[in-house]
MOPAC internal coordinates of N, CA, C and O (Angstrom, degrees):
PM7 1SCF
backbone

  N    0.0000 0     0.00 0     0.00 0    0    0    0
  C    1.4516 1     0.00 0     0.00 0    1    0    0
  C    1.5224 1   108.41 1     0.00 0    2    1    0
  O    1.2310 1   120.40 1   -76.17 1    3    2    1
  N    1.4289 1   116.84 1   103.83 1    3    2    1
  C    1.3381 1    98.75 1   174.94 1    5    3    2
  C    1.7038 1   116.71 1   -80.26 1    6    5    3
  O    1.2310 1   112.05 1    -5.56 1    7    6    5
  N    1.1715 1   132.60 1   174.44 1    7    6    5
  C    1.2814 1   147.27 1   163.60 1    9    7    6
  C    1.1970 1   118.14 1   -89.07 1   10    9    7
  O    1.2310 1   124.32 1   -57.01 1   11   10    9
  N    1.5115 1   109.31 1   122.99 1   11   10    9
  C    1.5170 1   133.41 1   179.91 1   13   11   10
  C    1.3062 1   116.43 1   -98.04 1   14   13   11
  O    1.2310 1   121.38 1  -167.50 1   15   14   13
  N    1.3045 1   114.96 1    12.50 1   15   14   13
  C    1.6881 1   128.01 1   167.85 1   17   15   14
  C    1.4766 1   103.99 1   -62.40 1   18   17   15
  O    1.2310 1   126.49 1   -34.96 1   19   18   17
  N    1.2018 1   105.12 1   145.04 1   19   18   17
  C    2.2750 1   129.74 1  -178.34 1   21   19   18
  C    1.7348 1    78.52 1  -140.66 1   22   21   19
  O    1.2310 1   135.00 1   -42.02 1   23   22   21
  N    2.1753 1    88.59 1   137.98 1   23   22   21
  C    1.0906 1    98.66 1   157.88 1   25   23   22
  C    1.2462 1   119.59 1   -82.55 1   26   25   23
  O    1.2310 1   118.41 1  -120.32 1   27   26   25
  N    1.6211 1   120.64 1    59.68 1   27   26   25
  C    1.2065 1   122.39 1   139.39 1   29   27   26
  C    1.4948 1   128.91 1   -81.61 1   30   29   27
  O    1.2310 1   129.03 1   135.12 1   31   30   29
  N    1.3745 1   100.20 1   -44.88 1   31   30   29
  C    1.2658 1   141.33 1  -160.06 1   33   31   30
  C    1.6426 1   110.61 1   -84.96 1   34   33   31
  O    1.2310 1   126.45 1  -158.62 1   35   34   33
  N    1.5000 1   105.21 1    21.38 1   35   34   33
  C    1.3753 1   123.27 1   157.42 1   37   35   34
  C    1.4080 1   124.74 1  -100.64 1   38   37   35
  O    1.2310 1   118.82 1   -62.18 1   39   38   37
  N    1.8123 1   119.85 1   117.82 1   39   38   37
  C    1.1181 1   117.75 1   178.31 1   41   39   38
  C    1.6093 1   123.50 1   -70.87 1   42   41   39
  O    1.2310 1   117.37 1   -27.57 1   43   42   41
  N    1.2215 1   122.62 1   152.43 1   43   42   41
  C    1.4826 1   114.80 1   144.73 1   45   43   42
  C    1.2785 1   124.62 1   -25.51 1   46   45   43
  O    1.2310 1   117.69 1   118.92 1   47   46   45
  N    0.9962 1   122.00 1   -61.08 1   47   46   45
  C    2.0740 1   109.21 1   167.53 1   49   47   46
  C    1.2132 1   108.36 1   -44.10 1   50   49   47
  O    1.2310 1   107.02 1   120.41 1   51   50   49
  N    1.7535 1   141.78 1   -59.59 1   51   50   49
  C    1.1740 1   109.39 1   170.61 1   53   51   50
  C    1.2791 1    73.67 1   147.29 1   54   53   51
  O    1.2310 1   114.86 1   168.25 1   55   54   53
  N    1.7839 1   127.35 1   -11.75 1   55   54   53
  C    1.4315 1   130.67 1   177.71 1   57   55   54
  C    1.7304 1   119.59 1   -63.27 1   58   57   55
  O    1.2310 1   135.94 1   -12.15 1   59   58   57
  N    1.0934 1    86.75 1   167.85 1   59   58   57
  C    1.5233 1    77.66 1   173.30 1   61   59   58
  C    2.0609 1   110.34 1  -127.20 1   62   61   59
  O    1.2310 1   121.45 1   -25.12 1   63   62   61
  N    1.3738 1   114.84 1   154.88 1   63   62   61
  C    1.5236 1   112.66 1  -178.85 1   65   63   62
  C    1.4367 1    76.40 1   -95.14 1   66   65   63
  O    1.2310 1   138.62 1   -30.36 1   67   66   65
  N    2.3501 1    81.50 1   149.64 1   67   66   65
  C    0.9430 1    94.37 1   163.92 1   69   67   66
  C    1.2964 1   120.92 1  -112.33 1   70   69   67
  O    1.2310 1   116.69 1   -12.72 1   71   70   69
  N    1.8429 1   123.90 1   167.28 1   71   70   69
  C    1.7622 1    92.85 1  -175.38 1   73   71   70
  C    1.3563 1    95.92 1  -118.86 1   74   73   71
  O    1.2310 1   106.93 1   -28.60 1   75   74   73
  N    1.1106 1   141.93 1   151.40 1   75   74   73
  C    1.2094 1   145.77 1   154.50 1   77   75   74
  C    1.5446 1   143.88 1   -28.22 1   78   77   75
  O    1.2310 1    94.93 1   -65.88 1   79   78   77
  N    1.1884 1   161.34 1   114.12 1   79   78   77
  C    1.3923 1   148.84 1   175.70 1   81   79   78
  C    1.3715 1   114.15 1   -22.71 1   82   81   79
  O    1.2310 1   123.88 1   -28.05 1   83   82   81
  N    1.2110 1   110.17 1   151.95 1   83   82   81
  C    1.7158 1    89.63 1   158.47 1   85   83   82
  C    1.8340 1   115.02 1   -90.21 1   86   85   83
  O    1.2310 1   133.66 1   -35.21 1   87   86   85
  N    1.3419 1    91.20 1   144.79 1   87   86   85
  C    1.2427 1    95.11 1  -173.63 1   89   87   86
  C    1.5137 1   118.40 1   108.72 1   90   89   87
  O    1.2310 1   119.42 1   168.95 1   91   90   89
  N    1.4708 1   118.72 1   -11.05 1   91   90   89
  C    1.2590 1   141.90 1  -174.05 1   93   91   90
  C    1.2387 1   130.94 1  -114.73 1   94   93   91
  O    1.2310 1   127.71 1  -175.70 1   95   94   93
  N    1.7019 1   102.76 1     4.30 1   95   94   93
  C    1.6101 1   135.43 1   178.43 1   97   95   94
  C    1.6345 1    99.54 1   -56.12 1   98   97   95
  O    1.2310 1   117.65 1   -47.05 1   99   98   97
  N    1.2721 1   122.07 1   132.95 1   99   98   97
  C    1.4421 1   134.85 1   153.53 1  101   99   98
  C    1.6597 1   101.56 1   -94.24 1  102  101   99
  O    1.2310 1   126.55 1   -53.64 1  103  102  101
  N    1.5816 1   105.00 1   126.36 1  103  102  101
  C    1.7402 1   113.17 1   141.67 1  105  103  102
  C    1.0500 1   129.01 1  -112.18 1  106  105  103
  O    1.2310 1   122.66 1   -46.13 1  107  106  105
  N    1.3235 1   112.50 1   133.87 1  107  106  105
  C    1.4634 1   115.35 1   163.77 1  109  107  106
  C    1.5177 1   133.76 1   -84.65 1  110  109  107
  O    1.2310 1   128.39 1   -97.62 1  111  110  109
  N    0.8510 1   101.45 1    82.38 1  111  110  109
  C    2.1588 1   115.50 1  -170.82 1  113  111  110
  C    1.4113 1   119.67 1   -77.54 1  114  113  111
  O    1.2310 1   121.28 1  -171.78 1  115  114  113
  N    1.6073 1   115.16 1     8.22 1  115  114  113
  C    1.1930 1   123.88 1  -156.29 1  117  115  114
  C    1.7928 1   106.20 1  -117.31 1  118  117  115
  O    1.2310 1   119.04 1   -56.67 1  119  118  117
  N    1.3185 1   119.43 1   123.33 1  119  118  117
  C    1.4987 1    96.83 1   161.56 1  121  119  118
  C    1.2700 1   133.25 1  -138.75 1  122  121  119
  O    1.2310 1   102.61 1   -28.47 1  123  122  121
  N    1.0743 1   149.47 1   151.53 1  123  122  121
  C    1.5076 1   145.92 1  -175.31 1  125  123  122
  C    1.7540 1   105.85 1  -146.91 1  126  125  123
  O    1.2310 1   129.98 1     1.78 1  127  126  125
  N    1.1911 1    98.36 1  -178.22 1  127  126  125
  C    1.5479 1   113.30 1  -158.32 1  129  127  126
  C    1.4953 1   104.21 1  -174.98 1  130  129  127
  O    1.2310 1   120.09 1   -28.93 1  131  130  129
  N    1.3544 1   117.44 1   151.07 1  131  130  129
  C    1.6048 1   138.11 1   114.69 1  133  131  130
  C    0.9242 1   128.59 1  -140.45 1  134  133  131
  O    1.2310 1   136.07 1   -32.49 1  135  134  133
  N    1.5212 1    86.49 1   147.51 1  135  134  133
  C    1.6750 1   118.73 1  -149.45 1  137  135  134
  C    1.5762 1    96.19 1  -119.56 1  138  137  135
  O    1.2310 1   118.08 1   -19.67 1  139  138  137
  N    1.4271 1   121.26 1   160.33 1  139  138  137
  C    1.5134 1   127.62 1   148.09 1  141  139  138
  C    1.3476 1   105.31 1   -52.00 1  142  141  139
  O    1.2310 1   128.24 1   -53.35 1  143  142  141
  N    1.5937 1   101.73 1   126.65 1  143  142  141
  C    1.6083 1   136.45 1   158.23 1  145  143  142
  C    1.7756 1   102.43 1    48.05 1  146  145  143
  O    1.2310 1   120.45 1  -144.78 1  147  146  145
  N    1.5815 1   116.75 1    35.22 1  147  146  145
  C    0.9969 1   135.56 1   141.49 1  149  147  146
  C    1.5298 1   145.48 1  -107.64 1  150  149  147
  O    1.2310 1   101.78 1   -58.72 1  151  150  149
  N    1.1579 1   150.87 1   121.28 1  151  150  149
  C    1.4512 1   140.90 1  -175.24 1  153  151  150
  C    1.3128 1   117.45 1   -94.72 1  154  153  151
  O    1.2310 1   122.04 1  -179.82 1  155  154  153
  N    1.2050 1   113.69 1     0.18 1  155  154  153
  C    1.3389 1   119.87 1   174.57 1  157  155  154
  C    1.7952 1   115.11 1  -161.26 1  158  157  155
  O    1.2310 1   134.19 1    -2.71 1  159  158  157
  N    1.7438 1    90.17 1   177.29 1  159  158  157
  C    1.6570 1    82.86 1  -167.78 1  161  159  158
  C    1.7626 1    84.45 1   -77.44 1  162  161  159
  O    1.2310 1   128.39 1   145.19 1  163  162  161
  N    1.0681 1   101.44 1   -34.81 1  163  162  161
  C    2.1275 1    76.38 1  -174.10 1  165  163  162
  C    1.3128 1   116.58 1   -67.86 1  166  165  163
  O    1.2310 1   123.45 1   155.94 1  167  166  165
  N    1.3521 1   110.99 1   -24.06 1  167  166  165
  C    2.0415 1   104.81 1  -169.96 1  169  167  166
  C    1.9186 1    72.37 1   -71.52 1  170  169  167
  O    1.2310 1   106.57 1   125.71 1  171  170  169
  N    1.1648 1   142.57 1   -54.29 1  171  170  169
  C    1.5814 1   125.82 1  -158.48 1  173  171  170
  C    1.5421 1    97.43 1   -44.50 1  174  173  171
  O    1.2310 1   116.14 1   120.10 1  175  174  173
  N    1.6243 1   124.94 1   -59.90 1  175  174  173
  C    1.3983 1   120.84 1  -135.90 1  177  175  174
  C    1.8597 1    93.75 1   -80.55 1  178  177  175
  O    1.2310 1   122.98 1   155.28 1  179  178  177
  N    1.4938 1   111.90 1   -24.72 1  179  178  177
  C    1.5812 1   107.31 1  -179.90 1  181  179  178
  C    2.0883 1    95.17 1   -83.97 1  182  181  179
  O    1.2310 1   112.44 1   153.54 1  183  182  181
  N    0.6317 1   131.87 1   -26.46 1  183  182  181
  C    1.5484 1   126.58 1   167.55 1  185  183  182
  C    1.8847 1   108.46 1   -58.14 1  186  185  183
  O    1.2310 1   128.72 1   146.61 1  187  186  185
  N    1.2748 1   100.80 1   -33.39 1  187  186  185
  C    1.7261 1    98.14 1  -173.41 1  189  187  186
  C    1.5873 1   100.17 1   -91.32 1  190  189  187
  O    1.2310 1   116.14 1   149.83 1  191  190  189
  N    1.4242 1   124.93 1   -30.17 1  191  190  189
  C    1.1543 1   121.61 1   177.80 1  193  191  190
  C    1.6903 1   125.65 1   -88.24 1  194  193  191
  O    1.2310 1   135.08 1  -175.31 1  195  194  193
  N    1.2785 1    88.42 1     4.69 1  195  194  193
  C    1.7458 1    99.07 1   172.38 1  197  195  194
  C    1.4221 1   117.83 1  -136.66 1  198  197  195
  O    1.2310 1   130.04 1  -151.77 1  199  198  197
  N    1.9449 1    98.24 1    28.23 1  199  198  197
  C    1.5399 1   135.02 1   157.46 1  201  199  198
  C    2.0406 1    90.14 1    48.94 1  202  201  199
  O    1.2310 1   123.31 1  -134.68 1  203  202  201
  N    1.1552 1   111.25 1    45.32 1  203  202  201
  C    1.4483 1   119.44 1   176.10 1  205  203  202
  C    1.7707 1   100.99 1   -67.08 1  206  205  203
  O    1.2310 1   112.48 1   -40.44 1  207  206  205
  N    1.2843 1   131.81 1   139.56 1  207  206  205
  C    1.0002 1   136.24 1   162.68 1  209  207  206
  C    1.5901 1   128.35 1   -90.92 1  210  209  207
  O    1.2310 1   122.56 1  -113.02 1  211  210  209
  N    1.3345 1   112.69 1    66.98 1  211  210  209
  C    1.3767 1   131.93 1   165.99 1  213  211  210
  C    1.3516 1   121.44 1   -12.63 1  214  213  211
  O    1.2310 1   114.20 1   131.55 1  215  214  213
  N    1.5377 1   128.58 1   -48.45 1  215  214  213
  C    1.2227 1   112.37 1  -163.91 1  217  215  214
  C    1.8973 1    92.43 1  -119.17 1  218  217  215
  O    1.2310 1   130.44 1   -27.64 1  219  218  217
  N    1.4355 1    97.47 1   152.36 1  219  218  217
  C    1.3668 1   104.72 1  -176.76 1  221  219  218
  C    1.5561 1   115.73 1  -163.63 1  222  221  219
  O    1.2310 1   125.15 1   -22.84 1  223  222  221
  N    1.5305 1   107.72 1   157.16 1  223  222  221
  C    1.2694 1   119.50 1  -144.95 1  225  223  222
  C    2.0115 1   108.52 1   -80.33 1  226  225  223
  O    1.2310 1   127.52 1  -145.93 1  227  226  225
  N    1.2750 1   103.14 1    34.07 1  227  226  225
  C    1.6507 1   106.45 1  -162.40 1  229  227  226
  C    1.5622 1   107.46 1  -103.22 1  230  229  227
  O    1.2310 1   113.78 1   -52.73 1  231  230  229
  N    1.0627 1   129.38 1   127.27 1  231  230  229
  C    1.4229 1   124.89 1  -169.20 1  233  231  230
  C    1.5374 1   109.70 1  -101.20 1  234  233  231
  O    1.2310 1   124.66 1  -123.94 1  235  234  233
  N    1.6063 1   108.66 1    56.06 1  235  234  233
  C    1.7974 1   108.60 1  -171.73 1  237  235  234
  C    1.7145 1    93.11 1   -82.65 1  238  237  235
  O    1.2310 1   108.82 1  -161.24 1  239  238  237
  N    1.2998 1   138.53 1    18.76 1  239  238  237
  C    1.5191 1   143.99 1  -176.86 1  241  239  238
  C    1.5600 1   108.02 1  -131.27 1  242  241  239
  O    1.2310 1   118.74 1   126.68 1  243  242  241
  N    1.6188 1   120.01 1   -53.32 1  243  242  241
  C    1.3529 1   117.64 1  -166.03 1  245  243  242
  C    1.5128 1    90.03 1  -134.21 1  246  245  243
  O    1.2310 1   130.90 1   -15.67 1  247  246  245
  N    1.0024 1    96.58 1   164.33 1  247  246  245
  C    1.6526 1   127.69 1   170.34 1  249  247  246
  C    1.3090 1   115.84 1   -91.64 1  250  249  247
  O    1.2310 1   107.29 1  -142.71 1  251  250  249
  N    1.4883 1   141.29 1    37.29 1  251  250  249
  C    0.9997 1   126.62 1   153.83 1  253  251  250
  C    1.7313 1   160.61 1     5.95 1  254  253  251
  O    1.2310 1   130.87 1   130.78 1  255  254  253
  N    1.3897 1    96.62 1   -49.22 1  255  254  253
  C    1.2836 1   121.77 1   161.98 1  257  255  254
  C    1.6790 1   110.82 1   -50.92 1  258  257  255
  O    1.2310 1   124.07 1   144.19 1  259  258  257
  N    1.3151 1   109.80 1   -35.81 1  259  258  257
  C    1.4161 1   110.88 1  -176.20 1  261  259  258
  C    1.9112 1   117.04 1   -95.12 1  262  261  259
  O    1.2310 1   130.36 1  -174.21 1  263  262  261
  N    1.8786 1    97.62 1     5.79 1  263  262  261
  C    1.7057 1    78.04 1   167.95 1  265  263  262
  C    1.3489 1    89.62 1  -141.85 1  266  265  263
  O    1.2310 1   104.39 1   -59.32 1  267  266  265
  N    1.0776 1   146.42 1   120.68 1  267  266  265
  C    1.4432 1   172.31 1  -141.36 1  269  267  266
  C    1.4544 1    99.66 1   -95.27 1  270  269  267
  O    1.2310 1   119.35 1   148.03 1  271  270  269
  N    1.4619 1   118.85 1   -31.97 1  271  270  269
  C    1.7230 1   119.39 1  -160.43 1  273  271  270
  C    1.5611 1    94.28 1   -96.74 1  274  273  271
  O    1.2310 1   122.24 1   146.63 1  275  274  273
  N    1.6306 1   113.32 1   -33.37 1  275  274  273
  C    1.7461 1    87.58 1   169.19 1  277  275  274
  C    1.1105 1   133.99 1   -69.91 1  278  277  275
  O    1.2310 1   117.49 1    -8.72 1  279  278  277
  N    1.5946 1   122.39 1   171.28 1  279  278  277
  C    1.5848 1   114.37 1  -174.91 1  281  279  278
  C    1.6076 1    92.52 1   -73.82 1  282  281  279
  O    1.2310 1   122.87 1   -22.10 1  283  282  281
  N    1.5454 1   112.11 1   157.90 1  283  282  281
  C    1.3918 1   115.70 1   153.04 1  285  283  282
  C    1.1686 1   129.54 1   -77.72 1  286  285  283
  O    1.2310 1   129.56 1   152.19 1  287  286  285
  N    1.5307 1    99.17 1   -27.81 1  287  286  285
  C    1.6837 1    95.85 1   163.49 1  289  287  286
  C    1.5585 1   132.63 1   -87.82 1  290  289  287
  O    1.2310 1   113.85 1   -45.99 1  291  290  289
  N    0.8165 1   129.24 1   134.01 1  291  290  289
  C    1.5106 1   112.76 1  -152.25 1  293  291  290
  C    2.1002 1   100.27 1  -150.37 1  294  293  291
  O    1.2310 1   119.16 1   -42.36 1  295  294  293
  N    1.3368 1   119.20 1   137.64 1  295  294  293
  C    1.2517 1   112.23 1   162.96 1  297  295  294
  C    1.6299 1   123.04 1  -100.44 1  298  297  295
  O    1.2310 1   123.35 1   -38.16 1  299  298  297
  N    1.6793 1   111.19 1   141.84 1  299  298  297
  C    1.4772 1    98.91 1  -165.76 1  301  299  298
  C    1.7940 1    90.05 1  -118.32 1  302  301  299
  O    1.2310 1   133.71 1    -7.36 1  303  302  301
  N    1.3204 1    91.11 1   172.64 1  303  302  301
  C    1.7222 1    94.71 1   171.64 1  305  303  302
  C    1.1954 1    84.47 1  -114.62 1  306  305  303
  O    1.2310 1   126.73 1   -32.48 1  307  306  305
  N    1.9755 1   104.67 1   147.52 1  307  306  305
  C    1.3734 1   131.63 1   142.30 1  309  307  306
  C    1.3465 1   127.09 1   -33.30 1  310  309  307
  O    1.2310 1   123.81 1   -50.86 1  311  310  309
  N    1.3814 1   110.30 1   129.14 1  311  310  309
  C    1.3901 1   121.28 1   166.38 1  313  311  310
  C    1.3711 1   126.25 1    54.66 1  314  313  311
  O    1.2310 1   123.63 1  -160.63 1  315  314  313
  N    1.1638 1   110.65 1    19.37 1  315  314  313
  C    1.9628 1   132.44 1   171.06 1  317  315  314
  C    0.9756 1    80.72 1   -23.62 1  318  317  315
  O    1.2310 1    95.87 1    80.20 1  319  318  317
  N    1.7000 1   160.04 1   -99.80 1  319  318  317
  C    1.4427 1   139.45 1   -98.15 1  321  319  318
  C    1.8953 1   110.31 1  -107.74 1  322  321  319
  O    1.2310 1   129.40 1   166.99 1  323  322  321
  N    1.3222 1    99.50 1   -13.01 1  323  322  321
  C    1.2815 1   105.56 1   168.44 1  325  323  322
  C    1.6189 1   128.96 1   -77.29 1  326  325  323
  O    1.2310 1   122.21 1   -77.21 1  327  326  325
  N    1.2785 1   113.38 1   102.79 1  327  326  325
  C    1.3446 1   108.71 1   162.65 1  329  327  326
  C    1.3216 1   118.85 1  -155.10 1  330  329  327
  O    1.2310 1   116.74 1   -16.35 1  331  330  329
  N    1.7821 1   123.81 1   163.65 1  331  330  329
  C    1.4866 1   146.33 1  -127.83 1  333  331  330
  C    1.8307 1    97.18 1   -99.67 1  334  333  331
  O    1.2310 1   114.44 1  -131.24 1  335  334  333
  N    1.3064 1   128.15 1    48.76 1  335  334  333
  C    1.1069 1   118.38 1   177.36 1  337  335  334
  C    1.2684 1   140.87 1   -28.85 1  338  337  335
  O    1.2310 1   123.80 1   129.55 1  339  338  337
  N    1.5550 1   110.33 1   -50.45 1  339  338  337
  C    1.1806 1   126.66 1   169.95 1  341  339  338
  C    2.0736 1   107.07 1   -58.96 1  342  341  339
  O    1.2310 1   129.31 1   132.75 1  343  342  341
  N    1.3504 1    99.66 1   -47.25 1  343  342  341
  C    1.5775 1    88.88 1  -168.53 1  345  343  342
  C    1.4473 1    98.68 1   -57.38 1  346  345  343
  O    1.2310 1   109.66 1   146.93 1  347  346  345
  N    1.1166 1   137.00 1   -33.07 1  347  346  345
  C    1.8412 1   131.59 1  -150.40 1  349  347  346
  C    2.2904 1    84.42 1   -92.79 1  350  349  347
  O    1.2310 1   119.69 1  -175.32 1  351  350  349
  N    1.2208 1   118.20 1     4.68 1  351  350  349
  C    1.6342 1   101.97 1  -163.04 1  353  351  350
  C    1.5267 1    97.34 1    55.39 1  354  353  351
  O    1.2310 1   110.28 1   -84.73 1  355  354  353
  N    1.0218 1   135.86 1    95.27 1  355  354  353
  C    2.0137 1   142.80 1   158.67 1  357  355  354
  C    1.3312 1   100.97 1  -153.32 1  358  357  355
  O    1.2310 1   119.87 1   -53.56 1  359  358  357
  N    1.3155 1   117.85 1   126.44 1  359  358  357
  C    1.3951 1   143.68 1  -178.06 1  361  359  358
  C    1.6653 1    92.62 1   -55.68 1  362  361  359
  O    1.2310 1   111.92 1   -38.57 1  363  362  361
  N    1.5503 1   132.85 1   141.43 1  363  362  361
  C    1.2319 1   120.39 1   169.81 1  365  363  362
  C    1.3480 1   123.69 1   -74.44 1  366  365  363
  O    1.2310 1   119.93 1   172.23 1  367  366  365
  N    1.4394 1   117.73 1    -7.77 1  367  366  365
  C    1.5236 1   118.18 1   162.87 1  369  367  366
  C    1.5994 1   121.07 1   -78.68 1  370  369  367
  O    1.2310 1   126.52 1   149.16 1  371  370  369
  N    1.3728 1   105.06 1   -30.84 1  371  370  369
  C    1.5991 1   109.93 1   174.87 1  373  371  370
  C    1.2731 1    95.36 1   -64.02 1  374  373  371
  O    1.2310 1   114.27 1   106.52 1  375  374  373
  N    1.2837 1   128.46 1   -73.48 1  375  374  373
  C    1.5761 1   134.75 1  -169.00 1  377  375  374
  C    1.3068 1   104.78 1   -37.93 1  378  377  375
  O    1.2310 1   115.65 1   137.58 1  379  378  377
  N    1.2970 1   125.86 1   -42.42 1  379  378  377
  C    1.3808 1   119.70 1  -163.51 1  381  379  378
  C    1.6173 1   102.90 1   -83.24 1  382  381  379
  O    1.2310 1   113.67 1   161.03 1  383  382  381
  N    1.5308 1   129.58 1   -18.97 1  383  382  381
  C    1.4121 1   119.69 1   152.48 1  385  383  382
  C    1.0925 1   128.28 1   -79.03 1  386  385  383
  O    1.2310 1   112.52 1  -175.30 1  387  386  385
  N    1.1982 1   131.72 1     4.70 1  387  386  385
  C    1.8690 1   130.17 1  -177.48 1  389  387  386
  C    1.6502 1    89.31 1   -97.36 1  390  389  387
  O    1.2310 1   140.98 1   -18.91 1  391  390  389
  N    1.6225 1    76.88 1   161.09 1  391  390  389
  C    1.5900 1   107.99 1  -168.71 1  393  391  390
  C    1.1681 1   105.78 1   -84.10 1  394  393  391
  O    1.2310 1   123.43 1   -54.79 1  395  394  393
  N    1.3898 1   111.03 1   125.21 1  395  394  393
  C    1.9402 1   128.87 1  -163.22 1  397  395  394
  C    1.8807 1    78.49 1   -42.70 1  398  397  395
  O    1.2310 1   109.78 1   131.48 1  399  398  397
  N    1.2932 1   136.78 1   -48.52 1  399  398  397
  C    1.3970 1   130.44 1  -160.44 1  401  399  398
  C    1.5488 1   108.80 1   -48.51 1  402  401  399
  O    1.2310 1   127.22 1   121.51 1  403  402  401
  N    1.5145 1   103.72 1   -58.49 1  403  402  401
  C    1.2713 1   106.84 1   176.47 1  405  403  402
  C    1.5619 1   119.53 1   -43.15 1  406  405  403
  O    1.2310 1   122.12 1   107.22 1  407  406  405
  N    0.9865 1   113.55 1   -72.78 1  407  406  405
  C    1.4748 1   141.08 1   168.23 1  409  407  406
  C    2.1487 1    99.43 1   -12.40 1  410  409  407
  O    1.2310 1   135.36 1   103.56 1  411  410  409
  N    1.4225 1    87.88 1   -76.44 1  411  410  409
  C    1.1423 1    98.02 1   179.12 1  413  411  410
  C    1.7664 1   123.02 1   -49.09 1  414  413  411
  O    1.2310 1   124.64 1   135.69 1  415  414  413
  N    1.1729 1   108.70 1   -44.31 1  415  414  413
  C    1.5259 1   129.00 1   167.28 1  417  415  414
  C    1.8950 1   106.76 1   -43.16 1  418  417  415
  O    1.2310 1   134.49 1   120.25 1  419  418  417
  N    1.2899 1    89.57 1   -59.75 1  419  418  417
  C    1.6385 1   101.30 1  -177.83 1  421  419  418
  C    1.5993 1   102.40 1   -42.25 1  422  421  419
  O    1.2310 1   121.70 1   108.73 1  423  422  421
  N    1.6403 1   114.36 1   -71.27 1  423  422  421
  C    1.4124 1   123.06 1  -160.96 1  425  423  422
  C    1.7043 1   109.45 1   -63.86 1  426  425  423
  O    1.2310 1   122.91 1   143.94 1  427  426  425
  N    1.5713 1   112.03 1   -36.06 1  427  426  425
  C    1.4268 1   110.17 1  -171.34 1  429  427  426
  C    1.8344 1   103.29 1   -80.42 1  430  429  427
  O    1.2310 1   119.30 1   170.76 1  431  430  429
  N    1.4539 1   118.94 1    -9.24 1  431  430  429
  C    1.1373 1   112.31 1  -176.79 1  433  431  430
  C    1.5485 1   109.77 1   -89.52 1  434  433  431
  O    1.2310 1   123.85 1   146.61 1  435  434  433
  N    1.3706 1   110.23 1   -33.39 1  435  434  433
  C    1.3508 1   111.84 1   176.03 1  437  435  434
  C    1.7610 1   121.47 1   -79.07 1  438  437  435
  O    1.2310 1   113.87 1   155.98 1  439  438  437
  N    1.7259 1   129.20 1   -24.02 1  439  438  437
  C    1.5038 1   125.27 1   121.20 1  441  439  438
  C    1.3106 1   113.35 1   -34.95 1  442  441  439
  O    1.2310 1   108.11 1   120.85 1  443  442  441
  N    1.1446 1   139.81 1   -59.15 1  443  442  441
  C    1.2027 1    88.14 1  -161.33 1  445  443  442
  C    1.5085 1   139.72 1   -95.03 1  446  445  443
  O    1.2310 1   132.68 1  -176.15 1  447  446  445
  N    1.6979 1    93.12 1     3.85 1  447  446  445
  C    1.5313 1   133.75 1   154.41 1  449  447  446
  C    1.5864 1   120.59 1   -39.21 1  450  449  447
  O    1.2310 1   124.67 1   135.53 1  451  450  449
  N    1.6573 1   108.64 1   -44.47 1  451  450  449
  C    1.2178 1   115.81 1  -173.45 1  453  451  450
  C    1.6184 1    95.31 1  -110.58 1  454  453  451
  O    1.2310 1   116.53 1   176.34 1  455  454  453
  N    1.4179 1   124.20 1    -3.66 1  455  454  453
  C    1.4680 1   109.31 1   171.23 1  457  455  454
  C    1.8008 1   112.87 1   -82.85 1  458  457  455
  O    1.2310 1   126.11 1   164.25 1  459  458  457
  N    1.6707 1   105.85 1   -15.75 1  459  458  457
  C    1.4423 1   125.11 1   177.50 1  461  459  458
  C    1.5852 1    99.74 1   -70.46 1  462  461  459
  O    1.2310 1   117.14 1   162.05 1  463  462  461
  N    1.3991 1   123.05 1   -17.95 1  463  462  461
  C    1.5516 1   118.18 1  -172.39 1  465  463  462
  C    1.6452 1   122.24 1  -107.17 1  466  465  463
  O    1.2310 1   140.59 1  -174.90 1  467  466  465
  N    1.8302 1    77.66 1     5.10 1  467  466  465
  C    2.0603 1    75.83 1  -175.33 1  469  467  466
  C    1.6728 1   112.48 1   -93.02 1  470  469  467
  O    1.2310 1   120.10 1   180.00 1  471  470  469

């Protein structure tokens, strides 16, 4: 196997990138998101194109009033506590201890898995 490394392609750590074979290229064609007061990347791009104002001063998540140093205006994502346990196989007690992040990671990774297939 020879090496297709250029001393360009040396980092500051001292590492080196590596590049791939040809023929051994990964793409990623797939995309997903959440966004504030969007469920998708298109409800986002029709929210930006109909200059929708996403983030807002309503505390239906936190209580605000009680910490002075956060902003009041703030953007939230939809439906944080909802998710498909059974579809991912996750016990509903495990699921119900992972971090809404995780959770979220799971569902937006698997969109955009099946947005790579349309």
């Amino acid at each position: 196997m020879t090496s297709t490394l250029k001393p360009e392609d040396k980092l500051k750590s001292g590492h080196r990138l590596s590049h791939p074979e040809p023929g051994d290229e990964v793409y990623i064609t797939g995309i997903s998101g959440s966004f504030p007061d969007s469920d998708s990347v298109l409800h986002l791009q029709e929210n930006l194109f109909n200059k929708v104002d996403m983030v807002s001063d309503n505390d239906k998540r936190w209580k605000l009033a009680h910490h002075p140093n956060i902003p009041h205006r703030t953007g939230k994502v939809n439906n944080v506590h909802k998710f498909d346990a059974t579809f991912f196989r996750i016990h509903y007690k495990q699921a119900h201890t992972m971090d809404p992040m995780g959770r979220i990671l799971l569902e937006k990774a698997y969109e955009a898995i099946v947005d790579a297939g349309e």
